[in-house]
N, C-alpha and C positions, 0 to 999 in steps of 0.2 A: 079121496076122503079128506074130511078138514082135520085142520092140525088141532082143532079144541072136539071131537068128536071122541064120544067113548068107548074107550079101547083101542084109541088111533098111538101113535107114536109120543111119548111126552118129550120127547130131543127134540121134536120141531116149535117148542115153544119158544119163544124169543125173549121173555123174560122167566123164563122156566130156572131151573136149577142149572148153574153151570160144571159141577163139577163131573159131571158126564162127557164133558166134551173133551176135544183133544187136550191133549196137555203142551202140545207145540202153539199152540194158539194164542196172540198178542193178548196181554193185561189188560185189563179196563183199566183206560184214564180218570173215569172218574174215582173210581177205587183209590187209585196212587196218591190223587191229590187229599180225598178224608186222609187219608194216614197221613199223609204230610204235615194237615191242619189238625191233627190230633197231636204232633208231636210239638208243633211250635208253639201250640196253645198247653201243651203242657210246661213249655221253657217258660212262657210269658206269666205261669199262674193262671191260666184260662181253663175253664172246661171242656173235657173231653167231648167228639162229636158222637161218640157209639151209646153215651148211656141211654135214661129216660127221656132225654130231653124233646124227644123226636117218638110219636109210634105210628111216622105213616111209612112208606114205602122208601125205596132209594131216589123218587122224584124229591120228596121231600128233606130228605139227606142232602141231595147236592144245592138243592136252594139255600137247607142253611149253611152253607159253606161259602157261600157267595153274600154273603150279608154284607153291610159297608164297614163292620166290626173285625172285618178283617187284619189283623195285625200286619201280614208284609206290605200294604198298601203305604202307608208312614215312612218303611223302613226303606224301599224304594225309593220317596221322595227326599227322604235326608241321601241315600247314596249320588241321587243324581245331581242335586247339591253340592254335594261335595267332590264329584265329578267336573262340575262347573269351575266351582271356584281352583280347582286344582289344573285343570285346563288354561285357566286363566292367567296362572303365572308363569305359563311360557312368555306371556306378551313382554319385549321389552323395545326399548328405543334405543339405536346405536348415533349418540352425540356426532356434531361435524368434529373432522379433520380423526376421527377415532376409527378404528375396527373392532365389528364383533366377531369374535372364533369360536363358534359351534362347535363343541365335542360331545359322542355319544359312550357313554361308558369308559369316558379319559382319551378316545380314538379322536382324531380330528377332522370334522364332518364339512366343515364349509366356515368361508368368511365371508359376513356380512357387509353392506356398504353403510354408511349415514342413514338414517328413517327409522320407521316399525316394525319392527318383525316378530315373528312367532315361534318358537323349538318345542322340544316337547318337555313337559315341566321333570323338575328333578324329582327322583335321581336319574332320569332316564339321559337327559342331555342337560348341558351346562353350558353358560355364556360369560367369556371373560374378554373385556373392552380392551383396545392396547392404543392407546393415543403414538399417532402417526407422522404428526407434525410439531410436537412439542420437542423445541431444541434442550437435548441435555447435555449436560457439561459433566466431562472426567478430569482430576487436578494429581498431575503427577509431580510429586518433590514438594507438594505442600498441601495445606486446607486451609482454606479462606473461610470457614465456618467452625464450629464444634469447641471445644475445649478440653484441658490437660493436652492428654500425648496426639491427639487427633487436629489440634491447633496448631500454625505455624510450619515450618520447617519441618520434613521429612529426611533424614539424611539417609537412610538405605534406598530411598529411590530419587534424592536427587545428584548423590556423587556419584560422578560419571570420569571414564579414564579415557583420556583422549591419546590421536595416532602418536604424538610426542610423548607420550609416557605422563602425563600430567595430570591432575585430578580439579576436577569443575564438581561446581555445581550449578543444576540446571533445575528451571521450575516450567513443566509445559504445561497448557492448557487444551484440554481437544472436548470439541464441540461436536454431537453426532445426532443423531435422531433414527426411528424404527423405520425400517425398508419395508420390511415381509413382516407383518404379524405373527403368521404359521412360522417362521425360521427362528421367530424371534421369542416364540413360546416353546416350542418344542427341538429346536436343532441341538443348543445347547443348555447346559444345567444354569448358569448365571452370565447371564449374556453381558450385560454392566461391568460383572467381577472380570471377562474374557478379553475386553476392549481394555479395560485398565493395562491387563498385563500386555496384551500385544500393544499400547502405546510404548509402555517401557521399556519393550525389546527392541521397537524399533527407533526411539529413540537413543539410545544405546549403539545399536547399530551407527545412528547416522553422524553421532559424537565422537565414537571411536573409529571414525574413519577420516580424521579432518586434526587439523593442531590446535593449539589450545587461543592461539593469538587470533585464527580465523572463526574459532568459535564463538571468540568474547566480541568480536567485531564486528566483520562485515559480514559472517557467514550465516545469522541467524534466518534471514529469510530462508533461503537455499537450503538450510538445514529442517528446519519445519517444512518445508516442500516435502521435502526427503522422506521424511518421516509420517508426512500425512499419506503418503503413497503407500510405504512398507506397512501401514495400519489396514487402510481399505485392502491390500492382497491379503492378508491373512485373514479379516474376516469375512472376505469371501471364499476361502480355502475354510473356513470353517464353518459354513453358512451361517452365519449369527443374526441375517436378519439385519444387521443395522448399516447407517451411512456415514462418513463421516464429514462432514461439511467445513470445519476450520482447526485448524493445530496452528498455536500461538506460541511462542519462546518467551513465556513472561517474565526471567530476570535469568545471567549468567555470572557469574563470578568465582573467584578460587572460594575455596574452604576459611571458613572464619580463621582457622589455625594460621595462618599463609596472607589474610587480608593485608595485614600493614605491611610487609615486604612487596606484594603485589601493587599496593597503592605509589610506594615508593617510586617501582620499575616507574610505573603508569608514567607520573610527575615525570621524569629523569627522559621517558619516550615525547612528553608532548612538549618539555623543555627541547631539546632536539630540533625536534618540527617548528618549532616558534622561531627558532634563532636560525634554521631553513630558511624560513618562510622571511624572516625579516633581511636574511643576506640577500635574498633573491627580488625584494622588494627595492634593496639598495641597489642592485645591479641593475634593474630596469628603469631606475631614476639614474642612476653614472652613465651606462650604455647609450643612451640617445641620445644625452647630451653633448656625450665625448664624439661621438659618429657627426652630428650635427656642426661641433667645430671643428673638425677634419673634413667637412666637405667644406663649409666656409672657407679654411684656410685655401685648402685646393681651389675652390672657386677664386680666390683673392689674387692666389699665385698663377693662374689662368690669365687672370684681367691684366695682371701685373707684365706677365707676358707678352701679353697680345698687344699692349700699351706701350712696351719699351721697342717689341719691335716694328709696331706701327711707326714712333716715331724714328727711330735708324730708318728704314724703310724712306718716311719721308725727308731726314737729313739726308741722306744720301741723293733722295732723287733731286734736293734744291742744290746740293752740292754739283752735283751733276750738271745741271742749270746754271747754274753759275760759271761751273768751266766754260761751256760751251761758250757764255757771250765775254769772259773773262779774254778765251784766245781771240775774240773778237776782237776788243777793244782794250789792250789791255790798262791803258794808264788810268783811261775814266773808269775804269771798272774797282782798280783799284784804289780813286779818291774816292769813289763809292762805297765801299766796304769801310774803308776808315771813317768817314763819316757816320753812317750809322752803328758803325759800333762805336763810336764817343758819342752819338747822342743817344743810344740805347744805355752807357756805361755813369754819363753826365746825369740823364733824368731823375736816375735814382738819388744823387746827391744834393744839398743844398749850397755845395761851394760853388764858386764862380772866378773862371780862372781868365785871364784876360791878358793879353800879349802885343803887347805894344812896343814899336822900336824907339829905345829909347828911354821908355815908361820906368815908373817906380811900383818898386813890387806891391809896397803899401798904399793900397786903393781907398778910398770909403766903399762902403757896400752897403745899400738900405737893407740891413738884417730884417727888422720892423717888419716892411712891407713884406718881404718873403715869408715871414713867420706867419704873417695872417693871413697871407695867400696861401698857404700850406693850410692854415687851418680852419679856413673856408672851404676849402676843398673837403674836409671830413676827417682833418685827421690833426688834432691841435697838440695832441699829447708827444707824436712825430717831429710835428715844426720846432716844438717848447727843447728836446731830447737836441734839434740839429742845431738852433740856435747855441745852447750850452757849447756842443761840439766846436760850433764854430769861434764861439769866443774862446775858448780854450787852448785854442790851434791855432797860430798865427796863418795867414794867408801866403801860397805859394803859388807865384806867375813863372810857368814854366817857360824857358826861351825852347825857339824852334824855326829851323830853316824857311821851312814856307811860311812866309809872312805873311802873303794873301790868302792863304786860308785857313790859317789860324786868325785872322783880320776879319775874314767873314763869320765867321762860325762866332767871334765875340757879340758882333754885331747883330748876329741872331737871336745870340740870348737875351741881349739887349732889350 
């Protein structure tokens, strides 16, 4: 039987009456959506879709429901808008030599490198840059910048007690930069305020373990060594994220209080060292000198030496020579030696002594000519001196037994 035949079943009609049917049976969609559009066209001020405005069937209901009058069409297009543009400010650019640190609901999700990147817009996730290679500077004992009490001179963190019981003041400077971004954002509350204090602890440290003369002197590098070491362990015991790259000992001195007595010592230590330094200067100019004529003289008294006994050495060996032909001969040997020793004794004189039998002592003697034979020879002021002499001094002919040869020996001078 058909389903539109008279008397047949009216439940098998398909647009028939629904309230007959099961009641576990799924809603019509189209139904949900008029009520939908009946309510939102009531918020916007629109007409309802159930009254007159319609008197065909439910084809003609859902057509006008579908008109381009539709209101959530609009309302779609502004959300997805605003979807965009709200997507969009995730975009950010992380600068060179910077990190970006990704956190989602204050958690810390990722760090970025240099470039573009993406997160998801807030409040969802957040991006805070941390520049990585930008050197900063902590100034312990002073401020090189600012004004009133932040200017100048610090004296609670630059007096310092040294191993000697003495009190300094000291002015550091430490230079550091960010390690870890993540360490340096979240490990600790003020990672800046954290390096301050541990330079001044460990400065302190490395002060109070040294005297006060080795501090103001020679000790500064060694000490800022010291101290730049004692920094990097603690804040890697504390992970702070940061480096430290330079600690400098910018000025050390006593307390103003103490200056002029201090100044005093100073003067009184480098007066000391000068008059050191100048005795020592004299001693290396007297020392060589004195060494240099003490080997002279030793050298002198050497030659002197070797000189005198050179000649003993060869007196003796002529003397020697001599005996020998002495026992030979002795009588010529001995006119021999008197001979030249009166004419080695005569040479040097200008007198002239002459021995004649018979003779008179008072000779003539050409002085003249001897004078200028003398001093032709090269020596005129000698002849002038023996000439004087001789006029001075009468002449003396000495007698003597051998007469032939005191006779020859005139005759030679002759």
């Amino acid at each position: 039987m058909a389903w539109n035949e008279p008397g047949g079943p009216q439940d098998k009609d398909p647009w028939g009456n629904r309230s007959n049917k099961n009641k576990n049976s799924p809603p019509d969609l189209d139904e949900m959506i008029r009520k939908m559009q009946k309510k939102l066209g009531g918020l916007f001020g629109g007409k309802s879709g159930g009254g007159g405005g319609s008197s065909g069937g439910g084809g003609g209901e859902r057509a006008a429901g579908w008109t381009p009058s539709n209101p959530l069409k609009p309302i779609g297009i502004l959300v997805a808008i605003g979807a965009l543009v709200w997507l969009a400010t995730g975009i950010y650019i992380v600068d060179e030599g910077t990190r970006g640190v990704v956190t989602r609901f204050g958690q810390y999700v990722d760090t970025t490198l240099p470039g573009p990147h993406w997160h998801i817009p807030a409040p969802i996730e957040a991006v805070q840059n941390v520049n990585v290679e930008q050197i900063r500077t902590a100034e312990i004992g002073y401020r090189s910048g600012g004004s009133g009490a932040q200017a100048g001179a610090i004296a609670s963190e630059a007096l310092m007690l040294t191993k000697d019981e003495n009190i300094i003041s000291v002015k550091f400077a430490v230079q550091y930069k960010v390690k870890d971004a993540r360490d340096y954002l979240f490990n600790t509350r003020s990672p800046d305020e954290s390096l301050r204090q541990a330079t001044e602890s460990a400065v302190r440290d490395a002060v109070g373990k040294n005297n006060m003369d080795f501090v103001l002197k020679e000790g500064r590098t060694e000490i800022a060594a010291r101290a730049s070491e004692l920094i990097q362990k603690t804040l890697d015991r504390y992970d702070a994220g940061l480096q430290v790259t330079s600690v400098n000992m910018q000025d050390a001195q006593p307390p103003e209080e103490v200056q002029g007595a201090f100044l005093d010592a100073v003067k009184s230590r480098e007066d000391e060292q000068r008059l050191i330094n100048e005795a020592e200067a004299y001693a290396n100019d007297v020392i060589p000198k004195a060494r240099g004529g003490a080997a002279r003289q030793l050298e002198e008294a050497n030659g002197y030496k070797a000189q005198v006994i050179a000649q003993a050495k060869g007196e003796a060996s002529r003397f020697t020579q001599v005996l020998a032909e002495y026992e030979k001969a002795p009588k010529v040997m001995r006119d021999r030696l008197y001979i030249e020793a009166m004419e080695s004794v005569m040479s040097k004189s200008s007198k002239v002594m002459v021995d004649v039998k018979g003779g008179n002592n008072m000779l003539y003697l050409p002085l003249d000519r001897m004078t200028q034979r003398q001093a032709a020879s090269g020596n005129p002021a000698a002849g002038a001196i023996q000439q004087d002499q001789m006029l001075d001094k009468p002449i003396t002919l000495p007698q003597t037994d051998s007469r032939g040869r005191d006779s020859a020996r005139a005759r030679e001078q002759r």
